[in-house]
C-alpha positions in Angstrom: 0.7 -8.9 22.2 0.3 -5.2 20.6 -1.0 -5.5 17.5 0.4 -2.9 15.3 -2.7 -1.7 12.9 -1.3 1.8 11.3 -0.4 0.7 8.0 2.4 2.2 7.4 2.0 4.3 3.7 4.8 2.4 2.8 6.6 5.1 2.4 7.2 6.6 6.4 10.9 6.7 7.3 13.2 4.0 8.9 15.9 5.7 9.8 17.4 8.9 11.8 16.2 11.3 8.7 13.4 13.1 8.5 11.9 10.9 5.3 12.2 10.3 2.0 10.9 13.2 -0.9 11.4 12.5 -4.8 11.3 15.6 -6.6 9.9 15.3 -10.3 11.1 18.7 -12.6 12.8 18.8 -15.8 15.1 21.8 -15.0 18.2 20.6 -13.2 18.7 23.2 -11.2 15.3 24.2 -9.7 16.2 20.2 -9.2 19.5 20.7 -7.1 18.3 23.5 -5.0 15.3 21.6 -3.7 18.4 18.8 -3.2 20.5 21.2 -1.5 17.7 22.9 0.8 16.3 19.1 2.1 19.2 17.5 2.7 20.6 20.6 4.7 16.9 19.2 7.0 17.6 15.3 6.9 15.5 14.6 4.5 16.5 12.1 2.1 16.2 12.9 -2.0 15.7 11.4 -5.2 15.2 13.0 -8.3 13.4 12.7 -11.8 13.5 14.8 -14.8 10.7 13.3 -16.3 6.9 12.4 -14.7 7.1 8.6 -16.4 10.4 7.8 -14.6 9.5 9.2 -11.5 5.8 6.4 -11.9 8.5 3.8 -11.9 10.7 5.0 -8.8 7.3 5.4 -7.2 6.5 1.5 -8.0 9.9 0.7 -6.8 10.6 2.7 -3.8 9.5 4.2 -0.6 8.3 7.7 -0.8 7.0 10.1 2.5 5.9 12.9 -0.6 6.4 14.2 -3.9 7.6 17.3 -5.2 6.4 18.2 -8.7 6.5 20.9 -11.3 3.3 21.3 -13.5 5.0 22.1 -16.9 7.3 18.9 -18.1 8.1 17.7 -21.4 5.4 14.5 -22.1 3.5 13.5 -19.4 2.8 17.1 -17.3 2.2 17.3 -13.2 -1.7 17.3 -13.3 -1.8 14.3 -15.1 1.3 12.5 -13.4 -0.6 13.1 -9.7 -3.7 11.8 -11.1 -1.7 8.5 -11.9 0.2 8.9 -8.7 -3.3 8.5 -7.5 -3.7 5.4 -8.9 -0.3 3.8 -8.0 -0.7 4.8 -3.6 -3.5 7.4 -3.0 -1.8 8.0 0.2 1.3 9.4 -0.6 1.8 12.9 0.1 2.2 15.7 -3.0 3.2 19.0 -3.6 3.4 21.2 -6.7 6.1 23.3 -7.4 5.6 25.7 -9.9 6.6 29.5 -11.8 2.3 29.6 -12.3 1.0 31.7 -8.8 -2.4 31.6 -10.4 -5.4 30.5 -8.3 -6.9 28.5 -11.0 -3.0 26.3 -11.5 -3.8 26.3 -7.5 -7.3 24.5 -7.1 -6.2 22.0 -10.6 -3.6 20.9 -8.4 -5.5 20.4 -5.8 -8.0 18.4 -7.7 -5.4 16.5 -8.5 -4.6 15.5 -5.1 -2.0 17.9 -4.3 -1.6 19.0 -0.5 0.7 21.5 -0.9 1.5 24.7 -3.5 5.0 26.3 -4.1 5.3 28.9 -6.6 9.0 29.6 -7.9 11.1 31.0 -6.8 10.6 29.5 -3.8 13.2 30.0 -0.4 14.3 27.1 1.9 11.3 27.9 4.5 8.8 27.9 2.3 9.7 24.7 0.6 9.8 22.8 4.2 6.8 24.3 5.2 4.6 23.3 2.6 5.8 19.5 2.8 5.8 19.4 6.2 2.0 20.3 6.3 1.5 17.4 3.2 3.1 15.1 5.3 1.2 15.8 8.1 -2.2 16.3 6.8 -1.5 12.7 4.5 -0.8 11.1 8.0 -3.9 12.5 10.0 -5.8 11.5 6.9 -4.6 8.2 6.7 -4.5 7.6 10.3 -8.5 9.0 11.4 -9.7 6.7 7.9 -7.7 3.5 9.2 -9.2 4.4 12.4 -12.7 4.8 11.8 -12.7 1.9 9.3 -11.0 -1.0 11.0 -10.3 0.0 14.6 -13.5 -0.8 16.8 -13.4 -4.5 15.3 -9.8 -4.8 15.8 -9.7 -4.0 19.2 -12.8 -6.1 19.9 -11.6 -9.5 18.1 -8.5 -9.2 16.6 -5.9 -9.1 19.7 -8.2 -11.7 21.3 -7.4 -14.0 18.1 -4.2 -13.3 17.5 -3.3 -14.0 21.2 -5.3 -17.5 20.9 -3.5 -18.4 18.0 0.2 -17.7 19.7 -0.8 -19.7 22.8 -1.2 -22.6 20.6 1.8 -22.0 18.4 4.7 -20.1 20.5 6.4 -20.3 17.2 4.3 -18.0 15.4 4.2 -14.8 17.5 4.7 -11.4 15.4 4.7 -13.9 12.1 1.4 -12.6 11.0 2.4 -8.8 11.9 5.5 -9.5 9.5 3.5 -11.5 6.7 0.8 -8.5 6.6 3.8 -6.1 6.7 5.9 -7.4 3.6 2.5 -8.2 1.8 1.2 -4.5 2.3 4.8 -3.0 0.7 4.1 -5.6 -2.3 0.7 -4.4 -3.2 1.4 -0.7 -3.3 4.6 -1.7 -5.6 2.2 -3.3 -7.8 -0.1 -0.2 -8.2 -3.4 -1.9 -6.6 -5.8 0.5 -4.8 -6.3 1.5 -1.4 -9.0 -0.9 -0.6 -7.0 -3.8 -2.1 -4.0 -2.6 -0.2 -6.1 -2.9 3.8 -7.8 -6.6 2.8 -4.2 -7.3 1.9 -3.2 -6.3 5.0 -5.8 -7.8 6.8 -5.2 -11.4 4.9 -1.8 -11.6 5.9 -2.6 -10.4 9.6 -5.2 -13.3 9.8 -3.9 -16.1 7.3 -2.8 -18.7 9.6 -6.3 -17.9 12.0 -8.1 -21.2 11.3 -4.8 -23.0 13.2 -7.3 -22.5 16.2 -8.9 -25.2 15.0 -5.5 -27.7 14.8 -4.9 -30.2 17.3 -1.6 -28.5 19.3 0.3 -32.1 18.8 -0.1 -31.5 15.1 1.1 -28.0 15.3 4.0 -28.9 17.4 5.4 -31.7 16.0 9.0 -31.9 15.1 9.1 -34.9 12.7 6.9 -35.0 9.3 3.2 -35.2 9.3 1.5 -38.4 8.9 -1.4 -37.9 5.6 -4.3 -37.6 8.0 -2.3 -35.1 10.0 -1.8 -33.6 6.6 -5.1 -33.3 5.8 -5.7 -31.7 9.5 -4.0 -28.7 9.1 -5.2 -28.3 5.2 -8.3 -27.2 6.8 -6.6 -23.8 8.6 -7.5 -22.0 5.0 -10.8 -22.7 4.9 -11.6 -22.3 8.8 -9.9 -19.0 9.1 -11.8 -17.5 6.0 -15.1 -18.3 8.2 -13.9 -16.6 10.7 -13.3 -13.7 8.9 -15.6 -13.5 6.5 -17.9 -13.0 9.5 -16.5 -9.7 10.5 -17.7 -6.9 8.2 -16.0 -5.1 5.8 -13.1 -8.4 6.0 -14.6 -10.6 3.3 -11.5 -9.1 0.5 -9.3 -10.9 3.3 -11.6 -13.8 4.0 -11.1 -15.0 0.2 -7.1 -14.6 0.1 -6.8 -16.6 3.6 -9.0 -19.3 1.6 -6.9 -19.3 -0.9 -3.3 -18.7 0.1 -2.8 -22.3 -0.2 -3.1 -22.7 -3.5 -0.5 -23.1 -5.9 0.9 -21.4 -9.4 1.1 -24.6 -11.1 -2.8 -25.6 -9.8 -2.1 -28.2 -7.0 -2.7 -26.5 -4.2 -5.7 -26.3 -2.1 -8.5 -25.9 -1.3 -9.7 -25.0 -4.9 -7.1 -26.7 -7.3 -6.8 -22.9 -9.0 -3.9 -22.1 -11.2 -2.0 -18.8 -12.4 -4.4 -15.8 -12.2 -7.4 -17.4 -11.1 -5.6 -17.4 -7.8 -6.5 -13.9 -6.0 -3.4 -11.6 -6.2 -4.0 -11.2 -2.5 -3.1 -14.7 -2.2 -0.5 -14.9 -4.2 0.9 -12.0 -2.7 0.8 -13.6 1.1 1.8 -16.9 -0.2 5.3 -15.9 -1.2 5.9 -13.6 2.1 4.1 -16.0 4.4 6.8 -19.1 3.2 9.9 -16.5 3.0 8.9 -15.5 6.6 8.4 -19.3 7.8 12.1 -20.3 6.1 13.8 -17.3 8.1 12.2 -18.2 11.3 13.0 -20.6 14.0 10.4 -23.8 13.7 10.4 -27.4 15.2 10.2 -29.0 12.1 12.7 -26.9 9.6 16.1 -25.2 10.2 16.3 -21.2 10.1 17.4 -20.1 6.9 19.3 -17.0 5.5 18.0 -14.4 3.7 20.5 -15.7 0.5 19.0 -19.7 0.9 15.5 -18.4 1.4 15.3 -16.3 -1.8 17.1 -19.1 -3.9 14.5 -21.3 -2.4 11.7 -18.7 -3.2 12.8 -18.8 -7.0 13.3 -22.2 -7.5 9.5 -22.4 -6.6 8.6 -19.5 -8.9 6.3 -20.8 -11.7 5.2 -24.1 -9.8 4.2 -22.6 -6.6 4.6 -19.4 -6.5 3.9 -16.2 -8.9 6.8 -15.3 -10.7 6.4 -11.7 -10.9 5.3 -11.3 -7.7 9.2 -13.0 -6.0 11.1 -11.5 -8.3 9.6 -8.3 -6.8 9.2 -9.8 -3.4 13.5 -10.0 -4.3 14.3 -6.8 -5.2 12.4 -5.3 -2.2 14.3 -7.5 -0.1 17.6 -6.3 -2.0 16.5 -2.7 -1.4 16.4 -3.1 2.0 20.2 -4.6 2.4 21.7 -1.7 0.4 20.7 1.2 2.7 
C-alpha cells in the first residue's frame, strides 16, 4: 500500500490545466486582461469584483492562488488576505496593484501575500509572479507536512494501515478516500490549519481499532448477532488508543472516538448530541458512511452517487450534521459539473 500523506491544499489542479486562479478587483477590465493573459497559459479563472464575494467562492471552491487588488470598495485587499488567512492559510496570494510603493509592498506581505504586481502589469510578469506563489505555497506546505508528520508516518502508519487491509480486503484505499473528502470539508468550513491535518489524520485512521475485531465478524455477509454488535462498537474506542499514543495525533485520537456518535444523541461511545460531537467527527462520519454505501461490501449492495446522497439526507438531523451533508452535497455536485 502507498500511503498518500501530501495533503493536497485543496486547491491543486485535477485536470490538464495549469490550476485554478480567482482574481478579486473591482475594475472589469484590469479583470478581463488578467482573464485573457491566464487562459492564453491553461490556467483556469474565476472572477470577483468584490473582496466579500470572492470569501464565499473561496469557502466554496478550489483555489491554486489569488489575485488581488488593494484598493476595493468595502472590504480592501489587506484586510480580505488577512481573512483569506483565516479561511486556508495555505492558499497561495498575490497583490495586484497601481501603488509601486515599498511600504504597499512589505503590508502585503504581512498580510500573507507571496507575490507583488504593480499595474500596468504585461503577460510575463503576471505569470511569473504566480508561478513563484504557487511554488513557494507548495515547498512551504510540503517541507511543514514533512517535518511535522512524516518520520511517524513512515514508522507506524503504513505498518497499520497494511494490518488493517489484511484483515478487511474490503477496506483498502477507504481510509485514504474518507481523510481525502473529510480534508476538502474542513477547509470549506474555514477551520484552521491544525484542525485541517487532525482532520486528516482522523479520517486516515478511523476504522484503526478494526485490528482488534474477530475477522469472522468483519467478514460476515448476513446481519450481526447483538454481541457481535457490541464487538465491533469497540473499533472507536480502540483505535483512539492507538493513536492517541503517537504524538502530536491526540486532535485525531478524539474524532476516531467519537465518529460513532450520532446528531440525534444515540450513538456511541459517549451518547453526545448536536455540537457536543467534535466537528472532526462529524465531519468523517458523513464521508466515512457516503464512502461505505459507494463501495463494494459483503454485507450491503454498491450504491450510486444519486441513492447515496438521498440516503445521506434522509439521515441528516438524526445521524448526521445537517450543515455539514448539505455541504458534503454540493461538493459532490461540484465535482460532476466539471
Amino acid at each position: 500500500m502507498q500511503l498518500q500523506t501530501n495533503f493536497k491544499n485543496p486547491a491543486l489542479a485535477a485536470n490538464d490545466t495549469n490550476g485554478t486562479i480567482l482574481a478579486v478587483d473591482d475594475d472589469s477590465n484590469i479583470l478581463r486582461i488578467i482573464e485573457i493573459f491566464l487562459r492564453r497559459n491553461k490556467y483556469q479563472i474565476v472572477t470577483a469584483t468584490r473582496a466579500e464575494e470572492a470569501l464565499k467562492l473561496v469557502r466554496s471552491q478550489n483555489f491554486d492562488l489569488v489575485a488581488c487588488d488593494i484598493s476595493m470598495p468595502g472590504m480592501n485587499g489587506l484586510d480580505f488576505l488577512n481573512a483569506l488567512k483565516q479561511i486556508d492559510p495555505a492558499l497561495a496570494s498575490v497583490v495586484i496593484t497601481g501603488s509601486n510603493s515599498v511600504a504597499t509592498a512589505v503590508r502585503a506581505m504581512e498580510s500573507g501575500a507571496l507575490g507583488f504586481v504593480t499595474k500596468p502589469f504585461s503577460e510575463r510578469e503576471l505569470l511569473d509572479s504566480i508561478e513563484t506563489a504557487i511554488e513557494q505555497a507548495r515547498i512551504v506546505r510540503e517541507t511543514t507536512t514533512t517535518k511535522l508528520y512524516t518520520p511517524m508516518l513512515e514508522s507506524a502508519s503504513v505498518a497499520l494501515l497494511n494490518a488493517l487491509e489484511a484483515k478487511d480486503q474490503e477496506s483498502q484505499g477507504h481510509g485514504q478516500r474518507v481523510a481525502e473528502n473529510s480534508q476538502r470539508l474542513a477547509v470549506r468550513l474555514g477551520l484552521n490549519q491544525e484542525e485541517i491535518i487532525q482532520i486528516f489524520f482522523g479520517g486516515l485512521f478511523h476504522d484503526i481499532g478494526k485490528i482488534g475485531t474477530p475477522d469472522w465478524i468483519l467478514q460476515k455477509a448476513g446481519p450481526l448477532t447483538s454481541q457481535e454488535q457490541q464487538e465491533i462498537m469497540k473499533h472507536p474506542q480502540v483505535g483512539a488508543k492507538i493513536i492517541g499514543s503517537v504524538e502530536g495525533l491526540t486532535g485525531a485520537a478524539d474524532i476516531i472516538r467519537h465518529h460513532h456518535e450520532r446528531y440525534d444523541g444515540t450513538g456511541y461511545p459517549a451518547g453526545w448530541s448536536g455540537d457536543e460531537i467534535p466537528i472532526g467527527s462529524r465531519i468523517v462520519a458523513v464521508t466515512d458512511v457516503y464512502e461505505e454505501m459507494i463501495s463494494k461490501r459483503v454485507y450491503a449492495q454498491v450504491m450510486s452517487q444519486t441513492e447515496a446522497v438521498a440516503e445521506l439526507r434522509r439521515s441528516s438531523e438524526t445521524q448526521f450534521d445537517p450543515n455539514i451533508v448539505e455541504l458534503f452535497v454540493s461538493l459532490l455536485t461540484r465535482e460532476e459539473t466539471h
